[in-house]
N, C-alpha and C positions, 0 to 999 in steps of 0.2 A: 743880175737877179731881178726876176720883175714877179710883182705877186697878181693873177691873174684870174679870178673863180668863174669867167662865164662859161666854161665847159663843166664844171665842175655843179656835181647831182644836189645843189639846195635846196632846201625843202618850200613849197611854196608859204609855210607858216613860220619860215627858221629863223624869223629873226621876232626879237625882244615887245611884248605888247608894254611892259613898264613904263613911264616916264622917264627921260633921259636914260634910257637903256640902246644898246643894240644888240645884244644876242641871249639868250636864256643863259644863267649861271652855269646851269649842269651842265649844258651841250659844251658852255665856250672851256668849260673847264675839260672833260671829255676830250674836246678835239685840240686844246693846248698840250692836253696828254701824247695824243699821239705825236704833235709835233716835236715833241722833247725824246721820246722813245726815237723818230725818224733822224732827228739830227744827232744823237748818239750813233747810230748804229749805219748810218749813211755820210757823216759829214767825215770833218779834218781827222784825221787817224792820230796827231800828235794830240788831240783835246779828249780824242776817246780816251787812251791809253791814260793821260795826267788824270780824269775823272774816275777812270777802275782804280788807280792808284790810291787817291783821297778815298775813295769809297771803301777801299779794302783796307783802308788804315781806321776807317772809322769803325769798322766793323770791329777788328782787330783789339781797337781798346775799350769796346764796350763787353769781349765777350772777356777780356784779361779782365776788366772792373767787377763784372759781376758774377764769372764762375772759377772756383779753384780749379778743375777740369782744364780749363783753356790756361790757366796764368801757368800747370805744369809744363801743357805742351808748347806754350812759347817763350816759357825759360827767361832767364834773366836778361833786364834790358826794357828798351822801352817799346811797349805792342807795336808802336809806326814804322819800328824802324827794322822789324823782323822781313826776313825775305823768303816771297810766298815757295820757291823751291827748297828754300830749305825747313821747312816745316813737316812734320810728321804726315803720314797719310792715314786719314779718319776713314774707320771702317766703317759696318754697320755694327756690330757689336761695342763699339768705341761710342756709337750714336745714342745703342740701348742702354749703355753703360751712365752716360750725360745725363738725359734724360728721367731717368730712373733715379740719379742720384742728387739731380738739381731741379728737375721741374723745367719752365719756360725760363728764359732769361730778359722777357720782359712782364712789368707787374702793372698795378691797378691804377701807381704813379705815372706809370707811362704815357697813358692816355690811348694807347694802341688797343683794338683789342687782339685779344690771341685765342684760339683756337689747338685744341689737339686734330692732328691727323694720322693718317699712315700710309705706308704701300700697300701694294694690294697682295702680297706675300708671295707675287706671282716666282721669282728665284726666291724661296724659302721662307722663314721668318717674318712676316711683317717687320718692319721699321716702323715706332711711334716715336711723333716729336710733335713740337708745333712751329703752327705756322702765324702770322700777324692780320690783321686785318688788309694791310700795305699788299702782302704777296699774293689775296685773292683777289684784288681792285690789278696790280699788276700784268698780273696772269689774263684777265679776263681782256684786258687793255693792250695786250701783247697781241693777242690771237685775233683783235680786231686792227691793229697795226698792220700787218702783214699783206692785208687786202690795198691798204693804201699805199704802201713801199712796192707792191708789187703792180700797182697800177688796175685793181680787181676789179670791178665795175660792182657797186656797190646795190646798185638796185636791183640785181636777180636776187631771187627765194635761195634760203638757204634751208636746206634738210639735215638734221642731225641723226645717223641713225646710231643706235646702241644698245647690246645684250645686257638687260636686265633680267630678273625675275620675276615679271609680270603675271596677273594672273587674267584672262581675258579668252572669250571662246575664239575669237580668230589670234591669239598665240600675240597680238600686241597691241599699243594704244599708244595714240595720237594724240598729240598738243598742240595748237596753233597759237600763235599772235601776230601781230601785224607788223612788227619789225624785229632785227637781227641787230640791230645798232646799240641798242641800250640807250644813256645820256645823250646820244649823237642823235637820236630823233626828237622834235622833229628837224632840226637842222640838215641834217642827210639826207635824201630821200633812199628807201632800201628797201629790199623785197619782202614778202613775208618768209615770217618762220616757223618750222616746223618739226618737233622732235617727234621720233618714233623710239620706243623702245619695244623691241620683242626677244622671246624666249618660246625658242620652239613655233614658229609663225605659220602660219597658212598661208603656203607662198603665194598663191594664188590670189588670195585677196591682198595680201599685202601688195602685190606687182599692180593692183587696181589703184592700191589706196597712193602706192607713189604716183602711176599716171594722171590721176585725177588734178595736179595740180604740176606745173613746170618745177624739175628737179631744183635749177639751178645751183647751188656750191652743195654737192654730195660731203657731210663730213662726216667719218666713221671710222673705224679699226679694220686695216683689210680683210678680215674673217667673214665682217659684215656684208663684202664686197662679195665674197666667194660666196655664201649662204644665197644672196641674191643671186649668184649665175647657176641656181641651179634651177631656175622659171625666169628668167632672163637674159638675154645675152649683150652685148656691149652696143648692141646694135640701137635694140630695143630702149637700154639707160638714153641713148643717145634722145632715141625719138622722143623721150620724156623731158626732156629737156636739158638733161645734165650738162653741166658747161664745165665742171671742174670736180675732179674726187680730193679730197682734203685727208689723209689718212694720219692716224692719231696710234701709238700707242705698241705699235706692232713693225718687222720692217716687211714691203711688199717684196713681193715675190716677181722680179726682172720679167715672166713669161707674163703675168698678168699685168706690167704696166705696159708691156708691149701690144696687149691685146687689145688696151683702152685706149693708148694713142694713133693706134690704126684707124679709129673710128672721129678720131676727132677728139676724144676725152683725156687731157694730159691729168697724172695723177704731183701731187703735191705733198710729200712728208713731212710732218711737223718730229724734231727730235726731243725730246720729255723725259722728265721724269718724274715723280710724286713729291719727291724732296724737294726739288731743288726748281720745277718751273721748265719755261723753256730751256732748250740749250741749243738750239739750231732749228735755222727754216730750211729747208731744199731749195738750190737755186733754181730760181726759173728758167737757165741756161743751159745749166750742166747738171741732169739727174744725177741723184746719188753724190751729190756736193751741200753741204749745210754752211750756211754762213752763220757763225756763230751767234745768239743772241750777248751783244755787248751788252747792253744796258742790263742784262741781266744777270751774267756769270763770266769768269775767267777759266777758257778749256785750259788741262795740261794733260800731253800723255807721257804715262809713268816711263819709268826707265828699267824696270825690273814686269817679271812678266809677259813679257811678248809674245806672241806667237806667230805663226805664219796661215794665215785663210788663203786658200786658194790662189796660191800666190804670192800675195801679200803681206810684210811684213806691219803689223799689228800690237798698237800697246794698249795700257789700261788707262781709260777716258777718267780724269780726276777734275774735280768741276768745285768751285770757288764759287759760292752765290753770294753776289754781294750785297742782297738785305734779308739776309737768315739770322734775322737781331732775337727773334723767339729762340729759335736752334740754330745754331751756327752751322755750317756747312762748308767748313774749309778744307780743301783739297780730298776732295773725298770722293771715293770711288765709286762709283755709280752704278758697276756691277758689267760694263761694256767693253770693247775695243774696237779702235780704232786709229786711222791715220787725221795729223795736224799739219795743213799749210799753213804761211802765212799770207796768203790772198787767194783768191780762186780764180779759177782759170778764165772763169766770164768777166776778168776783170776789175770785179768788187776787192775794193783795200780793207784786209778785214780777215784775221785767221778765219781759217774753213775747215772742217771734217769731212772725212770722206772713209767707206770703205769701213761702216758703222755696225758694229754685229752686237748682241747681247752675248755674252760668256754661254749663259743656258739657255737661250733663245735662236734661233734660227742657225744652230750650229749643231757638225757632227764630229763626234771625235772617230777615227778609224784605228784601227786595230795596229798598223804601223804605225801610230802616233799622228799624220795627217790631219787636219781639221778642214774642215770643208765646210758650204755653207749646205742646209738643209728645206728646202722648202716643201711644204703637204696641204694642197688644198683639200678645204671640207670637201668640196663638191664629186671632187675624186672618188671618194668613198662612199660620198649618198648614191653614187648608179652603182656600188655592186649590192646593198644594202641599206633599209632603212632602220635608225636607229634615231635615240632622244639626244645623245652625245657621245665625243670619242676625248681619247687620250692619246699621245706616244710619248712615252716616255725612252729615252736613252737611259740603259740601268746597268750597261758596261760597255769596254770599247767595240764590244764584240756581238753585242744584245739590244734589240729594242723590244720592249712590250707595246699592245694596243691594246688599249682597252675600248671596247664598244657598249654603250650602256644604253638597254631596251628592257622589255617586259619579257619578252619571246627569246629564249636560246638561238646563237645561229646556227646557222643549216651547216654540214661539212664543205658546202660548194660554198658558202658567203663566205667564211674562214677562211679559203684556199684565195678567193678573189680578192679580200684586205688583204691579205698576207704579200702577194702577191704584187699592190699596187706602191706597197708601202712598202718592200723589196725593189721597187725599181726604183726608188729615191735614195734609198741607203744604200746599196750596193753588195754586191754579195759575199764581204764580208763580215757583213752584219746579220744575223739571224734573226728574224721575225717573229715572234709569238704574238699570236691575237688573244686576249680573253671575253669571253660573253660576261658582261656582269649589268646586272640590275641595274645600279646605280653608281656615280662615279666618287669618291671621297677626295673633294678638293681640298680639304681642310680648310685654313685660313688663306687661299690663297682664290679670290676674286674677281682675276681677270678670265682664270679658267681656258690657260691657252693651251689651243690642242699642240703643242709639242715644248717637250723641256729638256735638256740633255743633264742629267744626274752627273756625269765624269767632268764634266769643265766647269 
């Protein structure tokens, strides 16, 4: 082991102007962060495993100490010594149920603070709980990990883009600053950064406003991606400098990750949830493989529930967070399925997921029972038709509705042409209805994803 920084991007100001100092407290603390995140989640697999261990035991008798809820479901005995498979499976109703009837499980003595949150109600309900001050410094320190485990080159710009409800005459608005590091500057040297949120954009100025500066790490929801190809092509992202698509939130669709690696642009999944944080990076080796975040959660998939995708036999993704000390989050299902190795095939020692589908997300149920996966890009649908937003919803095994939401009725030819493209992803036995409607009713649900399947 030799420790080694001249290759390595320091900042020409990174080190301490104090007296008998050498590095700024926040960067050194900052970059000690990541190295404790890297060596969990890269080092000795017997040290990983012994530290989820303590950590789920601690977890364990803080949530037996401070709520009757937890001391029912882990029964008589002492919290450390309960074994996380034989524990009940925490729903989301079990979550609203907690919540609801205790509040936060940690208080004003604790010295944490705490925060309510939620999901985005995008499969149904909102979930409210909270979260710690710990799991937003966490999170935020995670998703800056990842560049350094992955070797990222930390000086390109990074773009954030993401669908808000903006209100602005070219459809979005712009933020800069001058770094992506946080604490880590100036110790790091990094590129600039730059959010965009838009709602309804003016592609046109917007495809200016990315070129006007080198893309570098694209982060977004691939919807973001798709809405761009409809005034750019992968060609075009490239010339602006994109070096890397970062996708959050959604899973890509295999034809459009194929289309960005042709050009040079490898796309990267991060696996998430609102609850619970990360839960898997994409291996840089083998798409479509998540090394799980260890420092973060203990995967398990359920034994009841299965199904079969395309193939694939598939269970239900149950995720252990192990510092959910506001809301506990133990073996709780997360709404997903999936397949669990115990290392991936790029040779990382380290369970792995693979083969990731949301239940109501990117899946179709068929009328024989079959489940398939389902993919619709926007873009599809903006050249037979302009509209403000769509919907499809799955509303039997045997039905999808679209909704198309604009000012103007469509024509009988627009109708026949959605119908039509959104027929050759489902299959024909599935029946299409389009409806024209004004506006769309998301209700509580915020991420506003054009496709949900109502029967899974």
């Amino acid at each position: 082991m030799r420790f080694d920084f001249s290759g390595f991007p320091l900042g020409n100001r990174g080190f301490a102007t104090a007296p008998m100092a050498f590095c700024e407290p926040a960067a050194i603390g900052a970059f000690g962060g990541l190295v404790e995140l890297a060596m969990i989640e890269t080092g000795n697999r017997r040290a990983r495993e012994h530290w989820q261990k303590v950590q789920m035991q601690n977890l364990l008798a803080h949530a037996a100490q401070r709520s009757p809820f937890w001391r029912a479901r882990l029964g008589a005995g002492r919290p450390g010594d309960a074994k996380l498979a034989a524990l009940p499976v925490l729903s989301r109703p079990d979550v609203l149920h907690q919540v609801a009837t205790e509040g936060a499980l940690l208080g004003p003595r604790d010295g944490i603070a705490v925060q309510p949150h939620s999901t985005s109600g995008s499969s149904g309900t909102p979930v409210k709980f909270f979260i710690s001050d710990m799991n937003v410094r966490y999170n935020r320190m995670r998703s800056l990990a990842q560049y350094f485990i992955e070797g990222r080159d930390p000086t390109l710009n990074r773009t954030r883009i993401t669908s808000l409800p903006v209100a602005a005459p070219q459809g979005f608005t712009v933020e800069m600053s001058d770094t992506w590091l946080g604490d880590l500057s100036p110790m790091i040297r990094s590129g600039r950064n730059k959010h965009i949120a838009y709602f309804h954009p003016d592609l046109k100025r917007l495809r200016k406003e990315l070129e006007s500066d080198p893309i570098g790490y694209m982060v977004t929801p691939p919807r973001a991606v798709e809405t761009l190809l409809g005034e750019m092509t992968p060609e075009t992202l490239k010339r602006a400098g994109t070096a890397m698509i970062v996708t959050l939130a959604e899973p890509v669709d295999p034809a459009l990750r194929r289309e960005f690696e042709a050009v040079g642009i490898p796309i990267r999944a991060t696996y998430s949830s609102e609850e619970v944080g990360p839960i898997g990076m994409e291996c840089p080796h083998r798409p479509g493989h998540y090394h799980v975040a260890s420092s973060n959660v203990i995967v398990e998939i359920g034994r009841d529930g299965a199904v079969e995708v395309d193939g694939a036999r598939l269970g239900r993704v149950l995720v252990t967070h192990l510092h959910s000390y506001a809301t506990p989050f133990v073996r709780y299902d997360v709404g997903d399925v999936a397949q669990l190795a115990d290392r991936c095939p790029c040779g990382h020692d380290g369970p792995t997921l693979s083969h990731i589908h949301g239940r109501g997300k990117g899946l179709v149920k068929r009328p024989d029972g079959r489940v398939q996966t389902f993919y619709m890009k926007s873009y599809e649908l903006t050249r037979v038709a302009a509209f403000d937003e769509f919907r499809i919803r799955q509303t039997a095994p045997d039905r999808m509705v679209v909704e198309i939401a604009r000012a103007a009725p469509l024509t009988p030819a627009e109708s026949d042409g959605l119908r039509a493209v959104v027929a050759r992803h489902a299959g024909e036995s599935i029946a299409v209805e389009v409806r024209s409607v004004p506006t769309i009713d998301w209700g509580e649900d915020t991420k506003r994803l054009g496709y949900r399947s109502e029967v899974l």
